[in-house]
N, C-alpha and C positions, 0 to 999 in steps of 0.2 A: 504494500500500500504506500502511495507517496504521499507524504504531510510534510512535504518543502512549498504546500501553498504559499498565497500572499505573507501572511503572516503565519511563522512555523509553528507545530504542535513543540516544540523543544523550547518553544520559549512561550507556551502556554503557561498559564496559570495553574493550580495543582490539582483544581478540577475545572471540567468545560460541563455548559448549558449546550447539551441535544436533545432537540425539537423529537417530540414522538406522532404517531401517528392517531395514537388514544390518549386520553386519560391513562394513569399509569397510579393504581391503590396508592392511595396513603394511609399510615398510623395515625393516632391518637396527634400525635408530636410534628406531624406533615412528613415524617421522612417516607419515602417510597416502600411500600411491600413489593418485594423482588420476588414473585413465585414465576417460574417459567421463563419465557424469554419479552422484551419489548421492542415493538416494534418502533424503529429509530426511521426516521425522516429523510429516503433518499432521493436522491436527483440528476437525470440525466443531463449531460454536459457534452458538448463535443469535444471532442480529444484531439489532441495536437496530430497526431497521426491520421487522423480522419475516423470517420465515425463517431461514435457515442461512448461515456464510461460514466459509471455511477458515482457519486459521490456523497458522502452525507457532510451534511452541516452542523458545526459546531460554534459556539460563544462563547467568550469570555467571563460573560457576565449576565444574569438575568436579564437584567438591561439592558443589555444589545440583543439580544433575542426579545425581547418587547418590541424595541424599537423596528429592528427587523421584519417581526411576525406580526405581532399584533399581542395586546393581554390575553387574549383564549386561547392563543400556543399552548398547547400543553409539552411537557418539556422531563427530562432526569436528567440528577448531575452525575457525570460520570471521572473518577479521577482521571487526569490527562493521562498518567502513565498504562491506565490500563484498557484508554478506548480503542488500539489497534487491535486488541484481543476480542473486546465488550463487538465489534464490527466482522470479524472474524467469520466468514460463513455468508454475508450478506450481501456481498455480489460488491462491496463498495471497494473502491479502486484508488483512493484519495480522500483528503479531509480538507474540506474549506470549512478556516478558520473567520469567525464575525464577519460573515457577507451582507452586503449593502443589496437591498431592492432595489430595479430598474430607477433610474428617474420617471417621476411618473407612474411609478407601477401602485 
């Protein structure tokens, strides 16, 4: 997986905000109940070679994924060191780190 995006997962923070595709349980205390797998938030790109490759999206900050998505993103944090794993199986091919919406979008 390549995560020498714009800005690198190596100089992530120590954990990243990835958008999910549900709602994702919480406890009492808001942290996430992890039973199973979550489905994380991919997206087709075109690839410097031509054609398409998946990538999923990641932030820095709740914040930037607000700003980004919208407040009803639903979202988990996942430590930085261990999203190449946590994505492992998912068909994603790269990590863009706090991506800006189209102008206009």
């Amino acid at each position: 997986m390549d995560s020498s995006q714009p800005a690198s997962l190596q100089d992530a923070r120590d954990v990243l905000v990835v958008p999910t595709l549900e709602d994702v349980p919480r406890d009492a205390d808001g942290a996430p109940v992890l039973e199973g797998s979550i489905e994380v938030m991919l997206l087709p790109m075109e690839a410097e070679s031509g054609g398409t490759t998946l990538v999923a999206l990641a932030f820095s900050t709740v914040a930037a994924l607000v700003d980004a998505m919208g407040e009803e993103q639903s979202w988990v944090a996942i430590p930085s060191d261990k999203l190449e794993g946590a994505l492992e199986g998912s068909g994603a091919r790269a990590v863009l780190l706090d991506p800006q919406p189209p102008e206009g979008a």
